[in-house]
C-alpha positions in Angstrom: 14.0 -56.6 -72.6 11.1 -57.3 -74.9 9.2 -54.4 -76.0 5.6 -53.7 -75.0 3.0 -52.7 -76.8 -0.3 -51.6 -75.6 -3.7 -51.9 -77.4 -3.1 -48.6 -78.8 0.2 -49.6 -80.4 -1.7 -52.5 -82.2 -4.4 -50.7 -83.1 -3.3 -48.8 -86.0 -2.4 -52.3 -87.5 -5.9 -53.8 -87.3 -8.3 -50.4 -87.4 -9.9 -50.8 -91.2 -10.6 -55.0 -90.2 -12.0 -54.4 -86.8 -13.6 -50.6 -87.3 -13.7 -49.6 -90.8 -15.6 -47.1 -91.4 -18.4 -47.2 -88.2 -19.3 -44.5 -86.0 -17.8 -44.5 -82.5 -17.1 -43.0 -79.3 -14.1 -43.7 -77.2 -14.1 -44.1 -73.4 -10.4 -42.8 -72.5 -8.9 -39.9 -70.7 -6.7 -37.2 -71.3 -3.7 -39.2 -70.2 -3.8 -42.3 -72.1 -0.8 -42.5 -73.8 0.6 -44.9 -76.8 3.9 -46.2 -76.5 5.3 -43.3 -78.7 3.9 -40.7 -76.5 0.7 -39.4 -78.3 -2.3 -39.0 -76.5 -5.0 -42.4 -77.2 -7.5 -39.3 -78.0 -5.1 -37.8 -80.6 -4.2 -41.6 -82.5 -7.8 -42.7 -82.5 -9.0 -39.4 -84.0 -6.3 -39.3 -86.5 -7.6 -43.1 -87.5 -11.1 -42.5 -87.5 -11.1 -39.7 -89.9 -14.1 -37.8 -88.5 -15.8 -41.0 -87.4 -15.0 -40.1 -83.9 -18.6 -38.6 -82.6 -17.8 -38.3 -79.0 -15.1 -38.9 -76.3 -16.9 -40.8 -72.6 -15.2 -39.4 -69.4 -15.0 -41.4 -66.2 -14.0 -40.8 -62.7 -12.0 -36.9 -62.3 -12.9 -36.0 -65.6 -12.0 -35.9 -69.3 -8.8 -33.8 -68.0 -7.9 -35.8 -64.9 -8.7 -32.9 -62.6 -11.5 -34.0 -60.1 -9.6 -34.3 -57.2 -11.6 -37.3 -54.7 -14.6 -39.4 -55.0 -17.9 -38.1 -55.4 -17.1 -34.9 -57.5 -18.8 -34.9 -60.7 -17.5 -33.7 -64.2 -20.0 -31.7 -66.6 -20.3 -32.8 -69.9 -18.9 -30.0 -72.7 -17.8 -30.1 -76.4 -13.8 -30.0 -76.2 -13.2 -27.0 -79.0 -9.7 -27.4 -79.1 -10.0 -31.3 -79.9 -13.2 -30.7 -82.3 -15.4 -33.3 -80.1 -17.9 -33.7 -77.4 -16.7 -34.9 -74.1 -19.6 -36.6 -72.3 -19.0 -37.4 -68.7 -20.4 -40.7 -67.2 -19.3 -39.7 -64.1 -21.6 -36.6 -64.0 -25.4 -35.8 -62.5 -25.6 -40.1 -63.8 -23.3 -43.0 -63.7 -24.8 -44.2 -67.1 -25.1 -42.6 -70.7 -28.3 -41.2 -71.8 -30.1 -43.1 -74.4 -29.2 -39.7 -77.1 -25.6 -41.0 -76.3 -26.2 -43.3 -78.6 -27.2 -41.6 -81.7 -25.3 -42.4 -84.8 -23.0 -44.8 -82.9 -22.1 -48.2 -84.2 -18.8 -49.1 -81.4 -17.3 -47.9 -78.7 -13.5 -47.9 -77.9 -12.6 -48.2 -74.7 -8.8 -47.5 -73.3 -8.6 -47.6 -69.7 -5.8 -47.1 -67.3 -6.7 -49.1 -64.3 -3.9 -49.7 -61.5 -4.3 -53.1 -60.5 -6.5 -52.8 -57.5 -10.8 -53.4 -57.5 -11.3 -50.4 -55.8 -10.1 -48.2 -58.7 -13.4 -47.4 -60.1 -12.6 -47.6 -63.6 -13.3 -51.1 -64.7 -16.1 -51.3 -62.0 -17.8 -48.5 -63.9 -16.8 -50.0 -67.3 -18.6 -53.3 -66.1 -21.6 -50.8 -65.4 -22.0 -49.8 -69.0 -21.8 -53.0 -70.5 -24.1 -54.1 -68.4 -26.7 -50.9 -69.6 -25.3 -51.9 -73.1 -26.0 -55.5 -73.1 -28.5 -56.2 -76.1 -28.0 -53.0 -77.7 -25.9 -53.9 -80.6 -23.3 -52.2 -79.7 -19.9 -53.5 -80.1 -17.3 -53.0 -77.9 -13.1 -52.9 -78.7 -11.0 -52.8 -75.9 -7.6 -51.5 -76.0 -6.0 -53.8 -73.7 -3.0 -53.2 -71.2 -0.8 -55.2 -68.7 -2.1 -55.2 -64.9 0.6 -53.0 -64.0 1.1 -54.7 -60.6 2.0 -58.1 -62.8 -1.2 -60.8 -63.7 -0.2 -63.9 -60.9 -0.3 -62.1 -57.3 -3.7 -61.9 -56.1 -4.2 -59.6 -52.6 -7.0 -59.3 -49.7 -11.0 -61.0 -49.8 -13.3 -61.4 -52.9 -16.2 -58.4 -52.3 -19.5 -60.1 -52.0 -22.5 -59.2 -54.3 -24.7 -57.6 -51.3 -21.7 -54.7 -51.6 -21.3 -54.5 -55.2 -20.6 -50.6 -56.4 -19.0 -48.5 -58.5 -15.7 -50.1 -56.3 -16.6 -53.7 -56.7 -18.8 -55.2 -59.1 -17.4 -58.5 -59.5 -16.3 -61.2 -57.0 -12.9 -60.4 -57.1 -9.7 -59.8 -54.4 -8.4 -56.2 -54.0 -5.6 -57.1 -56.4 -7.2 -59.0 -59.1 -4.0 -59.7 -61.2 -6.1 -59.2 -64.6 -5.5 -57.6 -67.8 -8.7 -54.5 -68.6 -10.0 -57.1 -71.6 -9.7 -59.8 -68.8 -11.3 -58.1 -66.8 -14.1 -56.9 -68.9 -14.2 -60.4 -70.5 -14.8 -62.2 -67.3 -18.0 -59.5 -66.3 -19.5 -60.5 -69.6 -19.1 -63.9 -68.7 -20.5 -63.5 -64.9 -23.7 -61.7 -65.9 -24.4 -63.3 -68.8 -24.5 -60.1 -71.2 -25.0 -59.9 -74.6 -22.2 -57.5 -75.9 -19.8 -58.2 -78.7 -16.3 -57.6 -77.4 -13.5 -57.5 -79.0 -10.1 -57.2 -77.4 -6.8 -55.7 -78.7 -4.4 -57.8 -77.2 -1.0 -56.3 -75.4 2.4 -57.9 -76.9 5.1 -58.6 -75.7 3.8 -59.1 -71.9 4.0 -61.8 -69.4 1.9 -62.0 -66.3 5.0 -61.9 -63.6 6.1 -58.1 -65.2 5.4 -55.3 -63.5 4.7 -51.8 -65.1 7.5 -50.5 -67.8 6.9 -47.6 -69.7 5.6 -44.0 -68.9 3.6 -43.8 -66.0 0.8 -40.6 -66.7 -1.3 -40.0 -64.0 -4.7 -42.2 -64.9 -5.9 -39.5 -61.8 -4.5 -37.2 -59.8 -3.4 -39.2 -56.6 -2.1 -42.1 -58.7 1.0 -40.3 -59.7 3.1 -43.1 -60.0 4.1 -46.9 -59.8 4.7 -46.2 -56.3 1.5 -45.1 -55.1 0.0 -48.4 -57.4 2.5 -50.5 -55.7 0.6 -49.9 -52.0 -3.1 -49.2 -53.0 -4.1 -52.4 -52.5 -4.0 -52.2 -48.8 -3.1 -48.2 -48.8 -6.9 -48.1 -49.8 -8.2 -49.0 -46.9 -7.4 -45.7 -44.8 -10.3 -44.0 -47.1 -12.6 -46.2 -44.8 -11.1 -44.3 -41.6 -10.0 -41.0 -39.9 -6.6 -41.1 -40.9 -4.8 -39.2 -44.3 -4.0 -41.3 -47.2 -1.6 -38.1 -47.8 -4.5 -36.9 -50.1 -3.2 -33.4 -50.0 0.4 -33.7 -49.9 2.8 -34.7 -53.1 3.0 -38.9 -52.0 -0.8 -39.5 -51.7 -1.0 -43.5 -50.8 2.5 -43.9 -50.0 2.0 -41.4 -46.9 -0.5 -42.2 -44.0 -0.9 -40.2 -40.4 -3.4 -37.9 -38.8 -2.6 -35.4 -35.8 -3.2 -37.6 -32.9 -0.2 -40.2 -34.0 3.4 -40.7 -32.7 5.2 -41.7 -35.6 8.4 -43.2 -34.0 5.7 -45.6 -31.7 3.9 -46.1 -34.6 6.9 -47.3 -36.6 8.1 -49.7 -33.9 5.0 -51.4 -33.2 4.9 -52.2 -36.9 8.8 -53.2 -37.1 7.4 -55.6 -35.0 5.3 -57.7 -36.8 7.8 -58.5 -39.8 6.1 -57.6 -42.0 7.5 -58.5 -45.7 8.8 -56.3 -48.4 8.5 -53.5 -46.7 9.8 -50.7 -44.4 8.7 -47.5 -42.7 9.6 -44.4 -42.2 8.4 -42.1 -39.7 7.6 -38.7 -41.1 5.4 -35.5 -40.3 3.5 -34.1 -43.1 0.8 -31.3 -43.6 -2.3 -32.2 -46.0 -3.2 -29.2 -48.5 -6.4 -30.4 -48.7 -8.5 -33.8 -47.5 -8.2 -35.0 -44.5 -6.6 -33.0 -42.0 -6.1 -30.1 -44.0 -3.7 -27.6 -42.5 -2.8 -29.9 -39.7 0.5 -31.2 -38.9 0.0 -35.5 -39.0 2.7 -38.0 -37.5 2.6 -40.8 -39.6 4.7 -43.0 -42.0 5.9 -43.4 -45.4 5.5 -46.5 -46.4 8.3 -48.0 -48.7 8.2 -50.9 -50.9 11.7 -52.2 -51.6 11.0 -55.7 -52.1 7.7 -55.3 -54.7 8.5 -59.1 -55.0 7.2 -60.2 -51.4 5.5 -57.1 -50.6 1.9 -57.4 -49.6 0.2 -54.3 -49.8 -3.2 -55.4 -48.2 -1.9 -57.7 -45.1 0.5 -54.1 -44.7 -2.1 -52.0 -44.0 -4.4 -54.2 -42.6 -1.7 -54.6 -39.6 -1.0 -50.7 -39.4 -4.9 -50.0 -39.4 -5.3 -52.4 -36.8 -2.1 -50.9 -34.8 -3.8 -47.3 -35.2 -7.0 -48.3 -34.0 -5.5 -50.5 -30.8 -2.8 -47.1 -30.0 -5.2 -44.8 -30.4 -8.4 -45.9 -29.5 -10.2 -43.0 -28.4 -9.1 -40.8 -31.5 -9.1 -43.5 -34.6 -12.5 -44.4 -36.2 -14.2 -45.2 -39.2 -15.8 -43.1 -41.5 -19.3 -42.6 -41.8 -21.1 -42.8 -45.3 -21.0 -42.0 -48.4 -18.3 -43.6 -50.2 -19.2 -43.2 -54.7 -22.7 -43.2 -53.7 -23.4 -45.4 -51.0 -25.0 -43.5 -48.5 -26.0 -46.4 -45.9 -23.1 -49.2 -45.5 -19.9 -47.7 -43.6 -17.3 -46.8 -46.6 -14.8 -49.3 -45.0 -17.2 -52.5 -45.8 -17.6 -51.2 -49.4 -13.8 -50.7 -49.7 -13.1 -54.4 -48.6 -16.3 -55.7 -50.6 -17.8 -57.2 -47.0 -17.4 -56.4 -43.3 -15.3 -59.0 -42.5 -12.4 -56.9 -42.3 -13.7 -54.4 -40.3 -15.1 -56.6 -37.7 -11.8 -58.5 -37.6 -9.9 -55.4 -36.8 -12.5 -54.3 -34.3 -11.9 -57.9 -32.3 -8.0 -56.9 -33.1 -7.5 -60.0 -34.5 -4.0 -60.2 -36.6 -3.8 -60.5 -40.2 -2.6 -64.4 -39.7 -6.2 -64.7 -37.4 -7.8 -64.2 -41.4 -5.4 -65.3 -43.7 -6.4 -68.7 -44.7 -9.9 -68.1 -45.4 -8.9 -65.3 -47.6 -6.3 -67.8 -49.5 -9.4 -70.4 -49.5 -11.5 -67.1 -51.6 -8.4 -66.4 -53.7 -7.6 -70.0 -54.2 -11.3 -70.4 -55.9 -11.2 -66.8 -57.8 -8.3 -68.1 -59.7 -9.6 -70.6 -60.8 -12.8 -69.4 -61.9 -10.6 -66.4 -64.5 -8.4 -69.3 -65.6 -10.9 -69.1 -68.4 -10.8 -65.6 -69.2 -6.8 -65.2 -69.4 -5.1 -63.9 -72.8 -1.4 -64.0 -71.6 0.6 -66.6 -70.2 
């Protein structure tokens, strides 16, 4: 098995060509690890030799500890790392122009899972759009899309929904790289940014995740949950649990007012590749449902090869809401500050999903006109690709 190594592996190799000496800040969280173990923060500080000014936090915090969506961290200076922690996802999405002071680059190591909804590259897409003409550059740290770079899941959000959860036109599972990713926003709105991406070695797109999986936030907490997000996602957009609140957040899905053993039988039904269910009871600590006993399902994945997390859950929203009509619904606003569209339609970047589950039409009823989408995303991040 060929070795991987990450942006941050390579880095130490090509810091004094592509950094020198320059003033930074680096956009990473607690987490991040190199392949050896050591925190990103830790490596880059050691490197930068007190040109480190600042560490920017995203989405639950420098320390990973913001629980849901929506729950701001406070900006502080970090005394037992010696540096400022400055959190963009705070009272404001984007820095303050004082950010800025004395900074030359910005690093930029994120951990994203593989799915559009995961706010981390949508919000990384924000800055360099509020950076764009600034003249500041921008080194990203690649790493692999940890659900492999050629399967491509669910509909291309439109730019009427564009967020903090979509802002490009891409599927639910975008099958790109973070400096793919980042490199095809430049491209799409035409900013003026100089990027520079650290490219992973060792990779190929068909490879799934290997390595040390280290919570990149707190109901991510492991390949597993990554595996089903793409479709797993969805429930955020409805009355029933993700399994926030319970030690399999994602892979776990119920609310009170399910049968479990009907529930699994009406989805053995449908065939439904890769995949198999479980019926289980469960009680949410917190979340949804908090306290309450839910029927529901764990949702394995042993087949990751022809498993299709998004057409999965799709089918098992659409079962809950036919079963259980009087009881399932949608959630109301907000969703990461969107206080007007239902939190389903910004999940799925339209409402074509929604409507389609309200006229209980099956997955297959949608299916080609979401390959037709995917079909022309592909092609148009051909461009952008670093690994074959």
């Amino acid at each position: 098995m060929v070795n991987i190594l990450n942006g941050i592996d390579i880095l130490p190799r090509v810091y004094k060509k592509i950094v020198g000496g320059r003033n930074m800040a680096l956009v990473t969280g607690s987490a991040n690890i190199d392949g050896s173990g050591h925190p990103v923060y830790e490596v880059v500080q050691r490197l930068a030799s007190g040109s480190l000014k600042a560490i920017w936090s995203l989405q639950h915090g420098f320390f990973i500890d913001k629980q849901d969506n929506m729950v701001p961290s406070p900006s502080f200076f970090w005394s037992a790392g010696g540096v400022e922690v400055r959190s963009l996802y705070g009272e404001k999405l984007l820095p303050g122009e004082e950010w800025l002071r004395g900074i030359e680059l910005l690093i930029v190591d994120p951990f994203d899972v593989g799915t559009r909804v995961y706010t981390f590259l949508n919000h990384l897409v924000m800055l360099l759009r509020w950076l764009s003409g600034r003249n500041i550059e921008v080194i990203v740290l690649d790493r692999p899309n940890p659900l492999n770079g050629r399967d491509f899941e669910g509909p291309l959000s439109r730019p009427d929904h564009f967020s903090i959860v979509a802002q490009l036109p891409v599927p639910m599972r975008h099958g790109l790289s973070a400096g793919e990713f980042l490199s095809f926003a430049l491209s799409y709105y035409g900013l003026d940014v100089p990027l520079i991406v650290v490219k992973v070695r060792g990779w190929s797109r068909g490879e799934y995740f290997s390595g040390a999986w280290t919570l990149p936030s707190p109901n991510m907490p492991s390949l597993a949950a990554a595996l089903v997000y793409p479709g797993a996602v969805l429930l955020e957009g409805t009355n029933v649990s993700e399994g926030r609140g319970t030690t399999r957040p994602f892979e776990l899905l119920g609310a009170p007012f399910i049968d479990p053993f009907r529930l699994r039988d009406q989805a053995e039904r449908l065939k439904l590749p890769g995949t198999r269910f479980v019926p289980m009871f469960f009680k949410p600590e917190f979340s949804k449902h908090s306290g309450r006993v839910c029927g529901g399902l764990l949702v394995q994945v042993p087949d990751r090869k022809n498993f299709r997390g998004f057409q999965t859950y799709y089918e098992l929203i659409r079962l809950m809401a036919r079963l259980h009509p009087g009881e399932f619904r949608w959630q109301e606003p907000p969703y990461e500050f969107e206080f007007r569209r239902p939190p389903i339609d910004m999940i799925c970047g339209s409402d074509l999903i929604r409507k389609a589950i309200e006229k209980n039409i099956p997955f297959s009823g949608i299916r080609d006109d979401i390959e037709c989408e995917i079909s022309a995303y592909a092609e148009s991040v051909r461009p952008f690709l670093l690994y074959p």
